[in-house]
C-alpha positions in Angstrom: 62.1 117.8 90.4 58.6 119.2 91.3 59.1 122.6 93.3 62.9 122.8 92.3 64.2 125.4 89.9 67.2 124.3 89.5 70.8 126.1 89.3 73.8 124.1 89.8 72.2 121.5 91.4 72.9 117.1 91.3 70.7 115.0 92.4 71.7 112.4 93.7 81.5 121.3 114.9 85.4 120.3 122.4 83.7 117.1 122.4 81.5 117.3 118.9 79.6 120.0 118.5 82.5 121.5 116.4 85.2 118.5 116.5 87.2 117.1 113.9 87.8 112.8 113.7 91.5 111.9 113.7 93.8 109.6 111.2 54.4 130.8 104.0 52.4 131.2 104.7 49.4 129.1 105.0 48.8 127.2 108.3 45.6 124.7 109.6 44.7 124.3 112.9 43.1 126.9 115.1 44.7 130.0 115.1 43.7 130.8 118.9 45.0 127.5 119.8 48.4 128.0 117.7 48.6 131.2 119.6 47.6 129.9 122.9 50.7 127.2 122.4 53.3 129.4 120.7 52.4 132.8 119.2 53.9 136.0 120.6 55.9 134.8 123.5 59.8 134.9 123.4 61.8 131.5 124.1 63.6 133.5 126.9 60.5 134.1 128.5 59.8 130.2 128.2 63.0 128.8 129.8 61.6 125.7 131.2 59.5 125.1 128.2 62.5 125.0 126.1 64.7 122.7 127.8 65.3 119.3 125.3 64.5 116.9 128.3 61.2 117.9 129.0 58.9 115.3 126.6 56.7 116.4 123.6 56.8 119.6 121.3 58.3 122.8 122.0 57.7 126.3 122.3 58.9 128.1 119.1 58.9 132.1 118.0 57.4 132.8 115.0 59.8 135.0 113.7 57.9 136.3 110.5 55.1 135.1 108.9 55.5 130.9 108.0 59.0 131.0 109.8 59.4 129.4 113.2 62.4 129.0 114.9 63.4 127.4 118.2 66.3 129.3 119.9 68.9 126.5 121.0 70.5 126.3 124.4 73.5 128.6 125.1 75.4 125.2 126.1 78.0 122.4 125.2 75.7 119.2 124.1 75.3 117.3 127.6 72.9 114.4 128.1 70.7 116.5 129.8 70.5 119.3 126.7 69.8 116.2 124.1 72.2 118.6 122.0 69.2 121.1 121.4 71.9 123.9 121.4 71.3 125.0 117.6 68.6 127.4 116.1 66.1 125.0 114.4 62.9 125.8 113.0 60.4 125.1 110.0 59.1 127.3 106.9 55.5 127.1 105.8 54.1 127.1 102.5 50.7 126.9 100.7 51.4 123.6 99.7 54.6 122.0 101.8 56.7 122.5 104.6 60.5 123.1 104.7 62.8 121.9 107.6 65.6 124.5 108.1 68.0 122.2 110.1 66.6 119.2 112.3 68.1 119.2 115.1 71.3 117.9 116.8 69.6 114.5 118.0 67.0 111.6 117.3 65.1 113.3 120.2 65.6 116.7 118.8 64.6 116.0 115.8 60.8 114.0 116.6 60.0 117.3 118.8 60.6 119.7 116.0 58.5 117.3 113.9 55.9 117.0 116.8 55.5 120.6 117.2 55.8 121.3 113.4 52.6 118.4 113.6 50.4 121.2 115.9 50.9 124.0 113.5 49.9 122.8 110.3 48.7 119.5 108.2 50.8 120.0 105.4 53.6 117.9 104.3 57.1 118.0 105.2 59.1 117.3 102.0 62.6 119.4 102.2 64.7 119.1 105.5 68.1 121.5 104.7 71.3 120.4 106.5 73.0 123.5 106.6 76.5 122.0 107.2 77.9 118.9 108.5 78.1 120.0 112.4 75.9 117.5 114.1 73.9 119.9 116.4 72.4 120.6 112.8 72.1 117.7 111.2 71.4 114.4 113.6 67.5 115.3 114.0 67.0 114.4 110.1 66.1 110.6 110.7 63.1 112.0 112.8 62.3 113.0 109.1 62.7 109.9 107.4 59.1 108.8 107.6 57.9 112.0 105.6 60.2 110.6 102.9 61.5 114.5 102.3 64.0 115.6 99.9 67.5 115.9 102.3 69.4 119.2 100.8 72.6 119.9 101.2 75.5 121.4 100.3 77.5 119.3 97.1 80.6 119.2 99.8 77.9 117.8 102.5 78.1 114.2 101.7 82.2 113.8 101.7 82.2 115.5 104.7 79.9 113.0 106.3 81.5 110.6 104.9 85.0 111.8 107.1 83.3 112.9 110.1 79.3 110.8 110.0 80.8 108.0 111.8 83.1 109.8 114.8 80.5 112.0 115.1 77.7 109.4 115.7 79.6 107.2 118.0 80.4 110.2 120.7 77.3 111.6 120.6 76.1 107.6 121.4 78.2 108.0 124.1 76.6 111.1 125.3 72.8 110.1 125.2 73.0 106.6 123.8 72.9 105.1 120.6 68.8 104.5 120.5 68.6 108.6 121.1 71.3 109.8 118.4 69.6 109.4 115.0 71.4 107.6 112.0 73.4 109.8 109.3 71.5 111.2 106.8 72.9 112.7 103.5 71.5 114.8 101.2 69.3 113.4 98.0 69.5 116.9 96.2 73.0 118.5 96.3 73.5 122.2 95.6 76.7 123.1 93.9 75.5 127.2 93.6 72.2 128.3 93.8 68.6 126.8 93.6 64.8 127.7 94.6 62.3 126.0 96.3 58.6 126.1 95.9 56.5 125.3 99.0 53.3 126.8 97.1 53.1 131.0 97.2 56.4 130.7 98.6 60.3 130.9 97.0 63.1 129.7 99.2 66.9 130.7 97.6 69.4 128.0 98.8 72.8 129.1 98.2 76.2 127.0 98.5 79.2 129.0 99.6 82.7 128.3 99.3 84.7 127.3 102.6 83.6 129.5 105.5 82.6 128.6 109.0 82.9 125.2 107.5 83.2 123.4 103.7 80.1 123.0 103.1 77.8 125.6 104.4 74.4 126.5 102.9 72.5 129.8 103.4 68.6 130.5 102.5 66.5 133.3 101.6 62.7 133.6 102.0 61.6 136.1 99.5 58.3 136.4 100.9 59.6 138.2 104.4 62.9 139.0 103.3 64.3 136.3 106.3 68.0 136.0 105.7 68.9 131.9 107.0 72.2 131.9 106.9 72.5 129.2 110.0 76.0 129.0 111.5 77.5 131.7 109.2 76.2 133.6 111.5 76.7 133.3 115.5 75.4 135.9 117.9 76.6 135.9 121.7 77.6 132.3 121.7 81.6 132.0 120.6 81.9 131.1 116.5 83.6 127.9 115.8 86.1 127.8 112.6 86.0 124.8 110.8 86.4 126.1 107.2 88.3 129.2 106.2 88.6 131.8 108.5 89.4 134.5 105.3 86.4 132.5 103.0 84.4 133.4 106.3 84.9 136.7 106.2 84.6 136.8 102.6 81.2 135.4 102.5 80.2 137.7 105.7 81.0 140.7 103.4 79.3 139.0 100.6 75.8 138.2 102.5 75.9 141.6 104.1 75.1 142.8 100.6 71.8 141.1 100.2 69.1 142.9 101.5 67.3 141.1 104.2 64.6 142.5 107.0 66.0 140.3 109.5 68.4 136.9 110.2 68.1 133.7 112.0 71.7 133.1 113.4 72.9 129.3 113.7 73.5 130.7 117.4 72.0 133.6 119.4 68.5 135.1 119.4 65.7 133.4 116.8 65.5 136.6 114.9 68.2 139.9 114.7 68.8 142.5 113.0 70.5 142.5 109.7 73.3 143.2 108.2 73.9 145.1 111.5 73.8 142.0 114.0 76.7 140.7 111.7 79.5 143.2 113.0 80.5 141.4 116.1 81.3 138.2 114.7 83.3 140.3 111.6 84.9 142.4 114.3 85.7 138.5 116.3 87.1 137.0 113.1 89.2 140.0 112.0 91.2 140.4 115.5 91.8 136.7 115.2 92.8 137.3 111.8 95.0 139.9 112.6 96.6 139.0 115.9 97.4 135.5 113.9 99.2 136.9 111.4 101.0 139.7 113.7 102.1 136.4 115.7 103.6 134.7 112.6 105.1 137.4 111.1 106.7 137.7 115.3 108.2 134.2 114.6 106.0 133.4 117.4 105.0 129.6 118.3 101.2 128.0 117.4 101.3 127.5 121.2 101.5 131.0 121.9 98.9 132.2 118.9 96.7 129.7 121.0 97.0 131.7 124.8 97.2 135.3 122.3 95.1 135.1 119.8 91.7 137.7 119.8 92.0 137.6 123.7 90.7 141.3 123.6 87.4 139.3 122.7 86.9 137.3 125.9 84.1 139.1 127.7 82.1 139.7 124.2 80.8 135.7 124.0 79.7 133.2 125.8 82.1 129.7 125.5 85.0 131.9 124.6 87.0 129.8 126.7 85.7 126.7 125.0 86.2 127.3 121.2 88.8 130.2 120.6 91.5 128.0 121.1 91.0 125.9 118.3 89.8 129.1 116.0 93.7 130.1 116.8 94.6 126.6 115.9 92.8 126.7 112.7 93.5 130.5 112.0 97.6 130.1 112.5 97.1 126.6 110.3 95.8 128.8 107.2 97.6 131.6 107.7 100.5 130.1 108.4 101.0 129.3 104.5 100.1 132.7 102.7 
């Protein structure tokens, strides 16, 4: 495939954001305009700019050079947030554009591609799916026009397959099923590693084993040293454990090995610091570890992991209340077993 290299690769996330079913840089346009509409102004400074029910494109950070990234709401999905409550953005080539996540809706998704329409003429032809969460993923069919090559992860497409359906039919309920966006699964599959060419410009994707969920991807610009590693990586906003919560903190310790001058967390500001921006979730996902297993080795009940569990973290994220919970759930479910 034409701008592939690839390695390993086939062809071929409460109410949903984190739920489980049951049974680069070369830009057109004016550069003054472009900078008139987006450059050098924080999304917190823009908080009525960036609110999903407002109509037409929205304001994004440019976080280095070709990346832009819009900073998702600090919320639930509500039908007044049109689920834009993930870190989306675009990467810019010489020759293409790549989608980094399209959004959590049909609505989302047709602003990201409106705005990515003001920045530049070139084509979009990758839109990445991180993982199968749908505050990530049910913008792609805003994409389906550009004809793009959908990547995912090679455990993407089962996991749509389990959770597509359920996931589609509450968020209809939500906004309504014109606004939601149809499944999408990925054409190109990665199993390990690949790169993509967008013309003077190498993306790594790289498929990691369970984690925050089964099938999460990461990326890697080489050209600004911009770690992607979407919902691997939360900042402020409560982590959600849909994977393995050891494979998590495996592949934490494993990323903060790569050398990187920055990170776009799934959740949290467009742009941080790493690896150092990665030790409050470790710190998060180690007390739950640990007060888990304490509580098992106790004899203690699921029901009480559940009240117990990493309470000490309460104050240190937003949405505690609504996702820790579950992480106990999921944590004493894995743990329980060793």
């Amino acid at each position: 495939m034409r701008g592939v290299r690839e390695t390993g690769i086939t062809a071929v996330e409460n109410l949903l954001a984190h739920s489980r079913p049951r049974s680069a840089s070369v830009m057109t346009g004016h550069a003054t305009r472009r900078k008139i509409l987006f450059g050098g102004f924080c999304l917190c400074c823009l908080p009525g700019v960036i609110r999903a029910s407002e109509a037409g494109p929205f304001a994004m950070a440019e976080i280095a050079g070709g990346i832009h990234i819009r900073r998702g709401l600090d919320e639930e999905a509500t039908q007044a947030n049109d689920n834009a409550i993930a870190n989306i953005g675009f990467i810019v080539g010489s020759d293409a554009v790549l989608v980094t996540d399209p959004g959590g809706s049909l609505k989302d998704g047709e602003r990201l591609r409106a705005t990515i329409a003001l920045i530049t003429k070139l084509p979009v032809k990758y839109v990445v799916l991180s993982h199968v969460h749908p505050d990530h993923i049910f913008g792609a069919s805003a994409f389906l026009k550009d004809a793009p090559v959908f990547v995912g992860h090679a455990r993407l497409a089962k996991a749509l397959q389990q959770r597509g359906a359920y996931y589609r039919e509450k968020l209809s309920a939500l906004f309504g099923p014109e606004q939601v966006g149809t499944v999408v699964f990925p054409g190109m599959e990665i199993r390990d590693r690949a790169e993509i060419d967008l013309g003077s410009r190498i993306i790594e994707v790289t498929a990691h084993a369970s984690a925050h969920t089964t099938c999460d991807l990461s990326l890697f610009d080489n050209k600004t040293g911009t770690l992607l590693p979407a919902d691997l990586l939360f900042v402020q906003r409560m982590p959600s454990l849909d994977g393995s919560l050891r494979g998590w903190l495996k592949t934490l310790d494993e990323l903060k090995h790569r050398a990187a001058a920055r990170a776009v967390p799934g959740h949290g500001p467009a742009a941080v610091d790493w690896p150092s921006t990665s030790a409050a979730i470790i710190r998060y996902l180690t007390v739950l570890e640990n007060d888990t297993r304490r509580a098992i080795t106790d004899g203690r009940s699921i029901e009480s992991v559940i009240k117990t569990a990493a309470a000490s973290e309460r104050n240190e994220w937003k949405l505690f209340d609504e996702y820790n919970a579950r992480n106990a759930t999921e944590a004493y479910k894995e743990l329980e077993w060793e």
